[in-house]
N, C-alpha and C positions, 0 to 999 in steps of 0.2 A: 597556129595551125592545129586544127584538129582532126585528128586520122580516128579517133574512138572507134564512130561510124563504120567504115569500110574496113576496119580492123576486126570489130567486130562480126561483122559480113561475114568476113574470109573467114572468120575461126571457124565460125558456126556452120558454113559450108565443108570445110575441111572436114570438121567433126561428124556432119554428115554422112559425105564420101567413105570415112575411116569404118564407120559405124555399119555403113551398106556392105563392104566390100569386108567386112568381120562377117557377116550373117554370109555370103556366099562361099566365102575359104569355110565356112561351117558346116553349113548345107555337103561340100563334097568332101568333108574328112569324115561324118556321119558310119561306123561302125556300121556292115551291115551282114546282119544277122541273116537267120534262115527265111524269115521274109522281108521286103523291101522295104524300108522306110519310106517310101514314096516322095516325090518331090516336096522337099518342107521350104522350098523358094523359089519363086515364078522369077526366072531369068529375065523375062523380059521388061517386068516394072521393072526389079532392081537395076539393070543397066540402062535406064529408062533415068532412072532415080539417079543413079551414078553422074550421067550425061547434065541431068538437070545440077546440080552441087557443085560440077565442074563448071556449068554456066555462072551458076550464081557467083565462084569464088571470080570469076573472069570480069564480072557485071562490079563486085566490089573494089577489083581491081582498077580498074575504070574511072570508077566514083573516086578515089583517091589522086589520082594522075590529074582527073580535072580539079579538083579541090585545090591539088597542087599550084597549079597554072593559074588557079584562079586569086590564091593566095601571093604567088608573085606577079599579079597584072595591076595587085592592091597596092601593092608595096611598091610596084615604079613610078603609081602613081601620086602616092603621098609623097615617094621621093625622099 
């Protein structure tokens, strides 16, 4: 059995996720001065982006379960 694949998947989506949601707690800790820093992150890709990372670890997720099944429908039938 090999999980590398959808292990992989899931890191790289997590890592995603973690890396999106750093740039928005950023965006509103932003120091602000006598004028506004102005929006340094469009809300709506990044929760956009977010949604998508959450799919993708869900989709990797998936890919494993059936690898799984797949791997013991091998195995009952070598027997």
């Amino acid at each position: 059995m090999d999980f590398s694949i959808p292990a992989g998947g899931m890191q790289s989506a997590s890592q995603t996720f973690d890396s999106i949601a750093s740039s928005i707690t950023q965006a509103f800790n932003q120091p602000q001065g006598p004028t506004p820093l102005g929006d340094s992150v469009n809300l709506s890709t990044q929760v956009a982006s977010l949604m998508k990372s959450s799919e993708d670890f869900a989709a990797n997720v998936q890919v494993a379960i059936v690898e799984n099944a797949m791997n013991k429908s091998t195995f009952s039938v070598l027997g």
